[in-house]
C-alpha positions in Angstrom: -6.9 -23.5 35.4 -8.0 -22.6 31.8 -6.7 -19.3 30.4 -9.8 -16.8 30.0 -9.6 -15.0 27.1 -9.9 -11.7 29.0 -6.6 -12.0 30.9 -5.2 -13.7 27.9 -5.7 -10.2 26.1 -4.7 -7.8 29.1 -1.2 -10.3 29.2 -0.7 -9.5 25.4 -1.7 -5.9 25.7 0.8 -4.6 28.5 3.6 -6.5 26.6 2.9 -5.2 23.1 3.1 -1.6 24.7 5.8 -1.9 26.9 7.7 -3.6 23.7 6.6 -1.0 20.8 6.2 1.9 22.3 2.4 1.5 21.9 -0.7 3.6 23.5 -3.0 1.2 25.3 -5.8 1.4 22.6 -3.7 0.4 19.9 -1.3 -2.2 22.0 -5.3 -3.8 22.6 -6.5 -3.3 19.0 -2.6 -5.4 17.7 -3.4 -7.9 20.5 -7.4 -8.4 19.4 -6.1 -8.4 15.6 -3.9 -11.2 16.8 -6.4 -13.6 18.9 -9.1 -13.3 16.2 -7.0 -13.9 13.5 -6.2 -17.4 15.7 -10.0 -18.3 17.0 -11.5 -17.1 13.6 -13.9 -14.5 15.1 -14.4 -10.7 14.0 -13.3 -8.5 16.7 -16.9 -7.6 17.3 -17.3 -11.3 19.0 -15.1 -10.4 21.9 -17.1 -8.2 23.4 -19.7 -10.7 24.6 -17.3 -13.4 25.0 -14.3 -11.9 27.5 -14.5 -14.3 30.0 -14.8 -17.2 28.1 -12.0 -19.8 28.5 -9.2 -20.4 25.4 -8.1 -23.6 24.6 -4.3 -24.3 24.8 -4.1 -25.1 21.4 -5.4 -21.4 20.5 -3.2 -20.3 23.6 -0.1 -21.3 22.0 -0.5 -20.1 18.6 -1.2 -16.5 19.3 1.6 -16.6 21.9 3.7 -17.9 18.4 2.2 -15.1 16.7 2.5 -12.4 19.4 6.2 -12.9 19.6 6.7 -12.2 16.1 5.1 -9.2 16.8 7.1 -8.6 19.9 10.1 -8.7 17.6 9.1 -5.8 15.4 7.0 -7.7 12.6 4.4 -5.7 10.7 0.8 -7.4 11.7 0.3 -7.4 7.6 3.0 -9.7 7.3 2.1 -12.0 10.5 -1.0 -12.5 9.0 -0.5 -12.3 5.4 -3.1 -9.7 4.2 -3.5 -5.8 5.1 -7.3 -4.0 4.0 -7.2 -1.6 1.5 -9.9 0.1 0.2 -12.6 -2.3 1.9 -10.8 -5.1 -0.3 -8.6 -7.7 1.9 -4.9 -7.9 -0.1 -2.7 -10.7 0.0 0.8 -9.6 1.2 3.9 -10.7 1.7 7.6 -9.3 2.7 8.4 -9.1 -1.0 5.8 -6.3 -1.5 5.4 -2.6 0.5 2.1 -3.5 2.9 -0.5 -0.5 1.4 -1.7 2.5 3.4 -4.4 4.0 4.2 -3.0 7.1 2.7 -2.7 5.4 -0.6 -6.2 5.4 -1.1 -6.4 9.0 -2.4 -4.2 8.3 -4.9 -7.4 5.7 -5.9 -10.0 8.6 -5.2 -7.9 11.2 -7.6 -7.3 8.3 -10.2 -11.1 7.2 -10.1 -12.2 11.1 -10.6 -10.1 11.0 -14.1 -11.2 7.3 -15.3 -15.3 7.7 -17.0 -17.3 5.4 -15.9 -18.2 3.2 -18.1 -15.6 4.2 -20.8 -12.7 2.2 -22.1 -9.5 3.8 -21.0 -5.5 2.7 -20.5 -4.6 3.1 -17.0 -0.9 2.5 -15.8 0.3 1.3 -12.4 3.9 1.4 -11.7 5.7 0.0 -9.1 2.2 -2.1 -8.5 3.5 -4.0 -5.5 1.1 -6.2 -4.3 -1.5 -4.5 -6.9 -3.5 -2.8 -4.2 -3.4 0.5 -6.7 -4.1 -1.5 -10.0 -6.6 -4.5 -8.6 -8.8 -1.9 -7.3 -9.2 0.4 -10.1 -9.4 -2.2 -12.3 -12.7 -3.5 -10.1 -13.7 -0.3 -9.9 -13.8 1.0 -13.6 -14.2 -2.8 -15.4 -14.3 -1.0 -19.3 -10.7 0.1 -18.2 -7.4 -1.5 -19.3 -5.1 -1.3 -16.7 -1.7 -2.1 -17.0 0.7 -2.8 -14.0 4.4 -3.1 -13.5 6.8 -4.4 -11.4 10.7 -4.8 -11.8 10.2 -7.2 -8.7 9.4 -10.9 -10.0 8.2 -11.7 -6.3 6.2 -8.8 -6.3 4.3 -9.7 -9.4 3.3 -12.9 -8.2 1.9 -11.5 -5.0 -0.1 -8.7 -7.4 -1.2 -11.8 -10.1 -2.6 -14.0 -6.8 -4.3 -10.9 -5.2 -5.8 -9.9 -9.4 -6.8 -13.6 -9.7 -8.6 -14.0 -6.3 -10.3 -11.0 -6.8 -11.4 -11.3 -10.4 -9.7 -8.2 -11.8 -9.6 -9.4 -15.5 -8.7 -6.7 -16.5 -5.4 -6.2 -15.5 -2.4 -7.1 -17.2 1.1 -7.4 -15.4 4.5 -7.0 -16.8 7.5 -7.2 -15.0 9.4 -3.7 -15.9 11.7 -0.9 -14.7 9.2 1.4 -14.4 8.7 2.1 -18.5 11.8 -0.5 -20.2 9.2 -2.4 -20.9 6.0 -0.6 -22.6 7.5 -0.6 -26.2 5.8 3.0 -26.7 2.6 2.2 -25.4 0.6 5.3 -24.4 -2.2 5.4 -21.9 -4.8 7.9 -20.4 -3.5 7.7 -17.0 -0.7 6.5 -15.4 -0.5 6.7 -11.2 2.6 5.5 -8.9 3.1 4.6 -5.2 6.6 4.8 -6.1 9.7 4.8 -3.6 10.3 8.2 -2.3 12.5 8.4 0.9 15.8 9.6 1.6 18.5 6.5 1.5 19.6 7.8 5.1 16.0 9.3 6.4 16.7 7.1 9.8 13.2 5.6 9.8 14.1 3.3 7.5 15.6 1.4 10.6 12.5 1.8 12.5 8.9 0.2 13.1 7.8 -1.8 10.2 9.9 -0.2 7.6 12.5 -2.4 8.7 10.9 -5.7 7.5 9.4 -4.3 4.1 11.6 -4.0 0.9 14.2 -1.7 0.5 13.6 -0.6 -2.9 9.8 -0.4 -2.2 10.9 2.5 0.3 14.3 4.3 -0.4 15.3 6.5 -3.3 18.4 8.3 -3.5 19.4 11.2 -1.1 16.4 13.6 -1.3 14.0 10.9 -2.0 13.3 12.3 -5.6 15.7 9.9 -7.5 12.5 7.5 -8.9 10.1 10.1 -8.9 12.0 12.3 -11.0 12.4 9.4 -13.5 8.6 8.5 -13.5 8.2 12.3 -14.3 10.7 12.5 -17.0 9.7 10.1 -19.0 5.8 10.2 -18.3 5.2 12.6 -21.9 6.5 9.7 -24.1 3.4 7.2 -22.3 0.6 9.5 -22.0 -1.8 10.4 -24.7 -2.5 14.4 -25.3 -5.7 15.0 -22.1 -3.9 12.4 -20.3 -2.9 12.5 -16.0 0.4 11.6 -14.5 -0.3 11.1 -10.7 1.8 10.0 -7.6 2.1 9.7 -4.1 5.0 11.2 -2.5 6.7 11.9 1.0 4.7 15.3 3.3 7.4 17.2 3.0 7.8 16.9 -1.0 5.0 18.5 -2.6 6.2 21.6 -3.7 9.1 19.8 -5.3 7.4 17.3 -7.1 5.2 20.6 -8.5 7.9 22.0 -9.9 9.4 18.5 -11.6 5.9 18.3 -13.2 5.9 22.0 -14.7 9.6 21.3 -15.7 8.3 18.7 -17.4 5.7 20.9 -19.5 2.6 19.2 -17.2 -0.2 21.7 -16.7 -2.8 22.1 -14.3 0.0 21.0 -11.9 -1.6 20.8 -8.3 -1.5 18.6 -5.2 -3.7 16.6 -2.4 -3.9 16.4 1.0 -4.8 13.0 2.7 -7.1 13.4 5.8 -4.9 14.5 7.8 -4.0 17.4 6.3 -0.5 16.4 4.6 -0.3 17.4 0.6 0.5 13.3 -0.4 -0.4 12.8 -4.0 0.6 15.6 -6.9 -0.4 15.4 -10.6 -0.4 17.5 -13.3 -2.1 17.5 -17.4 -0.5 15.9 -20.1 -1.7 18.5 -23.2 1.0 18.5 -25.6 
């Protein structure tokens, strides 16, 4: 008897939740992501085509692929690209798979870049380039510069930059600034690492299988950030923004590096849901 795509989903469902720790809806949503991904339909198509019968060919590679998920594997990875932004990202395990959350450090950068206007942007700790690829799209007069100490990481960022037609980006492998000789710019945002080396969800979920240094920085968190801050002056022209992301418990004390630091007009974001993620302060001196 053929498999029906129906029961095929339902089998893959109460495994992925019994596995993970999943709710239903999102056990179904991993299992869907999984079979279209192998029949090469949008999720939309299933709903008028649950009872039709899969082939064992298709059978057998989603079972391949929803084992790897069984065993903890970020989907991104399984499938090599995570959306962000409504722009599909090539990713890999040598970069951190981007967030939804991330995308306000986009909105806040996009509110300080004119339209229309050349500008220098900086990008550090670019990963996969989800942060620099889309503002370069999105403000095309704008130089951005990204960097990466990561060699694997910059290839993933150049690939996703090249498919997408971001020409104006330029990458450099760096440690955060080694590498800038002086150069200043008008704005400079990071997704940088920010949690504690012994925060115990580093051993959980998908933060297993993505890079340690992407994730991990020092005991509080802090260590990178407070280097990005410290050295932020010497980069930035006089008018010019520092912004970064940061962990939801962080906020006040990234407020109070920035003022240390002689930023004004020092403030942070909340994300959707409510959790300050993204400070930034003014650059005036």
């Amino acid at each position: 008897m053929p498999l029906i795509l129906h029961n095929l989903l339902q089998h893959a469902t109460a495994m992925l939740a019994t596995a993970l720790d999943l709710g239903t809806r999102e056990a179904r949503l991993e299992a869907q992501i999984l079979l279209c991904h192998v029949i090469q339909q949008p999720r939309s198509w299933l709903a008028g085509h649950d009872r039709d019968p899969v082939h064992a060919g298709q059978a057998a590679a989603f079972d391949a692929l929803l084992q790897r998920r069984l065993g903890g594997e970020p989907i991104a990875y399984i499938l090599g690209e995570r959306e962000f932004y409504s722009l599909d990202f090539k990713v890999t395990p040598a970069v951190l798979i981007p967030r939804p959350e991330t995308e306000l450090l986009v909105d806040l950068a996009l509110e300080r870049i004119p339209a229309g206007h050349p500008c220098r942007v900086l990008d550090l700790g670019t990963g996969s380039g989800a942060v620099a690829v889309t503002l370069a799209l999105h403000r095309p007069q704008a130089e951005v510069v990204a960097v990466d100490q990561s060699a694997a990481a910059l290839a993933v960022a150049e690939g996703n930059a090249r498919q997408m037609g971001a020409r104006n980006l330029r990458l450099i492998q760096s440690d955060w600034y080694s590498a800038l000789d002086g150069e200043k710019f008008d704005l400079i945002v990071s997704n940088p690492p920010y949690i504690a080396a012994t925060d115990p969800h580093l051993a959980q979920g998908d933060l297993r299988f993505e890079p340690a240094a992407a994730l991990a920085s020092g005991a509080d968190g802090l260590d990178d950030i407070c280097a990005i801050v410290r050295s932020a002056a010497a980069h930035l022209h006089p008018g010019g923004w520092l912004l970064f992301e940061h962990g939801y418990d962080q906020a006040a004390a990234c407020r109070e590096l920035l003022a240390q630091a002689g930023f004004e007009q020092v403030a942070s974001a909340a994300d959707l849901a409510g959790i300050e993620r993204v400070s930034y302060g003014l650059w005036v001196s």
